[in-house]
C-alpha positions in Angstrom: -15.1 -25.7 -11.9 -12.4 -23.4 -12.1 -12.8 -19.7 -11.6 -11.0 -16.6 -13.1 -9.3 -13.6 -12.1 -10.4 -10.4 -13.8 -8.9 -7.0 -13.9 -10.7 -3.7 -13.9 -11.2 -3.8 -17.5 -13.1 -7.4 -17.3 -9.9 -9.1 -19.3 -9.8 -11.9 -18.5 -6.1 -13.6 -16.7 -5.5 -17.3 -17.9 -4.6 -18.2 -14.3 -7.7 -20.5 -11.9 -8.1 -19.1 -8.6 -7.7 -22.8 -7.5 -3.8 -22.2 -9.0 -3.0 -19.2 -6.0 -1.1 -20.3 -3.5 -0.1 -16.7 -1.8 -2.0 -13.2 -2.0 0.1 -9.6 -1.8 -2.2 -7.3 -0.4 -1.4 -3.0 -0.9 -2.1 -1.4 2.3 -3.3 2.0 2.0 -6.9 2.6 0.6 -6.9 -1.7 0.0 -7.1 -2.9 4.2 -8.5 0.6 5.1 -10.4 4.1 3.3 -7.9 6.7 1.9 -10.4 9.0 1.3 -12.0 8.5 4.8 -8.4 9.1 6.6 -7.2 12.0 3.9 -10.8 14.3 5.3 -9.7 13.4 9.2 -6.1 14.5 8.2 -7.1 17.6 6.9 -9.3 18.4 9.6 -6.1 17.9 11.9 -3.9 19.6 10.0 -6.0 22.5 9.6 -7.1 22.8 13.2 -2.7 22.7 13.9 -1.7 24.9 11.6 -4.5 27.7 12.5 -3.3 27.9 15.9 0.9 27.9 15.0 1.1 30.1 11.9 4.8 30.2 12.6 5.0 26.6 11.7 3.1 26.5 8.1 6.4 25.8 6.6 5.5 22.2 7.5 3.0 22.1 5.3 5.0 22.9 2.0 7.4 20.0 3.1 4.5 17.9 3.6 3.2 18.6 -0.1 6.6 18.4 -1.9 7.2 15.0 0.0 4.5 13.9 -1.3 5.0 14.9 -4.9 8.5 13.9 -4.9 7.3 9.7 -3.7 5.1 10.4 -7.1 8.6 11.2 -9.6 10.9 8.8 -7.8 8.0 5.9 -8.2 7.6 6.6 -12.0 11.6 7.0 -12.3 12.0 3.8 -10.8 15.2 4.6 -9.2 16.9 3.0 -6.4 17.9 4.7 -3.2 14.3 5.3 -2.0 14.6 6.1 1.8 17.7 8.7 1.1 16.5 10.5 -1.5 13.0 11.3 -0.3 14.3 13.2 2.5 17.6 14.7 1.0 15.8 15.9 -2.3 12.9 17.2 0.0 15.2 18.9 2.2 16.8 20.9 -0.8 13.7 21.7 -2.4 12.7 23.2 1.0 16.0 25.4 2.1 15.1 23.4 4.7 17.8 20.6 7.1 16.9 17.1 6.5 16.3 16.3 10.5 13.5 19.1 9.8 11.7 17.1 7.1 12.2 14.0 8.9 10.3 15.6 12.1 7.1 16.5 9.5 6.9 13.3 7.6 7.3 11.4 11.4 4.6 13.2 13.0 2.1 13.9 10.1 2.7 11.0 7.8 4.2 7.8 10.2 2.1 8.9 13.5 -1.0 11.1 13.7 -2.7 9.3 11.0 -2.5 6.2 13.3 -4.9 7.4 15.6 -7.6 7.2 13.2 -7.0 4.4 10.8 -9.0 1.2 13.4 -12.5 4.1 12.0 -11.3 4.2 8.2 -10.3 0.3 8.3 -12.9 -1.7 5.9 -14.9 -4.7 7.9 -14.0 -7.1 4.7 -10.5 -7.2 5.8 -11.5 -9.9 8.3 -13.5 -12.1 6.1 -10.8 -11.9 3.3 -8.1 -12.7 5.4 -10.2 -15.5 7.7 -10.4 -17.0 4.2 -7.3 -17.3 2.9 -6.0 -18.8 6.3 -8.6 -21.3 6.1 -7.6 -22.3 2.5 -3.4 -22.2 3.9 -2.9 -19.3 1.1 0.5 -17.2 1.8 -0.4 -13.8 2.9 1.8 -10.5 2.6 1.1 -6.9 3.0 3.5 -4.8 0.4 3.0 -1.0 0.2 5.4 1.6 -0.5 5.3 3.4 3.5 5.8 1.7 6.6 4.0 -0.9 7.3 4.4 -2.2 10.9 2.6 0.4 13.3 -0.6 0.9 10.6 -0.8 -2.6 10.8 -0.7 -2.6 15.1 -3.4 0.2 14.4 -5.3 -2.0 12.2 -5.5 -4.8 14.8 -3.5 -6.7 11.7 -0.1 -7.0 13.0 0.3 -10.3 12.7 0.8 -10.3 8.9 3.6 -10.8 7.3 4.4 -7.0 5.7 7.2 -5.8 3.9 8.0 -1.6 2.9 8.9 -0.8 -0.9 12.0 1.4 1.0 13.4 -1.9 2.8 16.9 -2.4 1.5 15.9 -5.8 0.4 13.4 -3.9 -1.9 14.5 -0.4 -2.7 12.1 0.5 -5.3 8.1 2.0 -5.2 5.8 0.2 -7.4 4.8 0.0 -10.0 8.4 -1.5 -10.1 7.7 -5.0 -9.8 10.9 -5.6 -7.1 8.8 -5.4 -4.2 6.1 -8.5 -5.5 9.3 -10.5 -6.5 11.4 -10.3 -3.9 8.0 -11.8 -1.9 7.7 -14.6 -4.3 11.5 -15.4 -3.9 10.1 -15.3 0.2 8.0 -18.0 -0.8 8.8 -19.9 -3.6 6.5 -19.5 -5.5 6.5 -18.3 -8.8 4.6 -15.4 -10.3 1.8 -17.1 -11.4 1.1 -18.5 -8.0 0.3 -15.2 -6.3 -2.5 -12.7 -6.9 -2.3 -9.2 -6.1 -4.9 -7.0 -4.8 -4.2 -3.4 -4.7 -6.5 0.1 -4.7 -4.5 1.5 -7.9 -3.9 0.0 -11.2 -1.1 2.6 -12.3 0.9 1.2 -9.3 -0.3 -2.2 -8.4 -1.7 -3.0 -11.2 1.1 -2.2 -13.7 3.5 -3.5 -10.7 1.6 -6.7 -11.2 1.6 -7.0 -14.6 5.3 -6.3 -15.1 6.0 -9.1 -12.3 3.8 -11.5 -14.7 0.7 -12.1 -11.8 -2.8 -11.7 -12.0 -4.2 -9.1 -9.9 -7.7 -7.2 -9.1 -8.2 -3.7 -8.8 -10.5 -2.6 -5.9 -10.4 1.3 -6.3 -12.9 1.3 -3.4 -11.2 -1.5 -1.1 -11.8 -4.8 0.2 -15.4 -4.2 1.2 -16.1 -4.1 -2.9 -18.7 -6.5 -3.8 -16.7 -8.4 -6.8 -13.9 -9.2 -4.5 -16.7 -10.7 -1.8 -17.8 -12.9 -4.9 -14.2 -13.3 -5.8 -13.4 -15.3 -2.5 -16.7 -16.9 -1.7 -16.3 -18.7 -5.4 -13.9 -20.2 -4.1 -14.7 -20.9 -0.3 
């Protein structure tokens, strides 16, 4: 019997699960708990900052960062890994080896220390699964990949960064989820996508032409558990 692959919404995608021959997993809040790592964060921050008022400036770098990853993905503009840092910088009156010290230690680094406790157990079973079934396996997300993957204990995955040159674009532009298909050639239709956010990886998804499922909570949600074991 073949099984389906439903979106948030319960629409239903004309594509069997028997039909996937690679997966694209997102990375943060999908493989580990956003929320979980965002309340150590801010306990870390805070407990910094308290004790080196002189260096607060760090934090408005840290939020206009942020905010500016949020405009460039919904511009969909090219030039990604220069423009985060350059625009930042101006923003902040601030030299760009400055913001590139905050987003090193704060975003790239200190969270790694507490990611293996935020990491959901599913992540294992799902993954376990899809090697057993010889189905492609990629991690796309639109930070670094490689050392929260070492953190994870997942580093033998294949990942790729929406700011590799090869890519060059956040999602929801679908370049990152073609470029992987390209990888492996296989065609849209062939690989599902699995993501925490539908107005990134979902809409990334559905401009690419894939099916996808929206796990808001992560892997450990129940309907991706039944998802998988359908088709064990």
């Amino acid at each position: 019997m073949n099984h389906y692959l439903s979106h948030r919404s319960s629409e239903t995608f004309p594509v069997p699960l028997d039909a996937i021959r690679g997966v694209i997993l997102d990375l943060d809040g999908t493989l580990y708990s956003q929320k979980r790592l965002r309340s150590r964060m801010a306990v870390s921050l805070a407990r910094y900052y308290l004790l080196r008022p002189w260096r607060i400036r760090d934090l408005r770098i840290l939020f206009h960062f942020r905010r500016l990853r949020e405009v460039l993905a919904e511009k969909g503009e090219g030039g990604v890994a220069q423009q985060q840092f350059a625009v930042t910088a101006k923003t902040c009156h601030c030299s760009l080896r400055q913001v590139e010290r905050v987003v090193e230690e704060w975003i790239n680094q200190r969270p790694l220390q507490y990611l293996a406790s935020c990491r959901y157990d599913f992540a294992d079973t799902l993954l376990a699964c899809l090697s057993q079934r010889k189905v492609l396996v990629a991690v796309l997300s639109d930070h670094p990949t490689k050392s929260k993957l070492k953190a994870l204990d997942l580093e033998d995955v294949c990942s790729f960064s929406s700011t590799d040159p090869c890519i060059d674009r956040l999602k929801p532009d679908p370049s990152g989820l073609l470029h992987i298909c390209r990888q492996w050639d296989l065609s849209p239709g062939q690989c599902l996508v699995i993501g925490d956010r539908d107005d990134r990886d979902g809409e990334a998804a559905r401009r690419a032409g894939m099916p996808y499922v929206i796990v808001p909570e992560g892997l450990d949600f129940t309907r991706i558990d039944q998802l998988f074991r359908d088709i064990t």
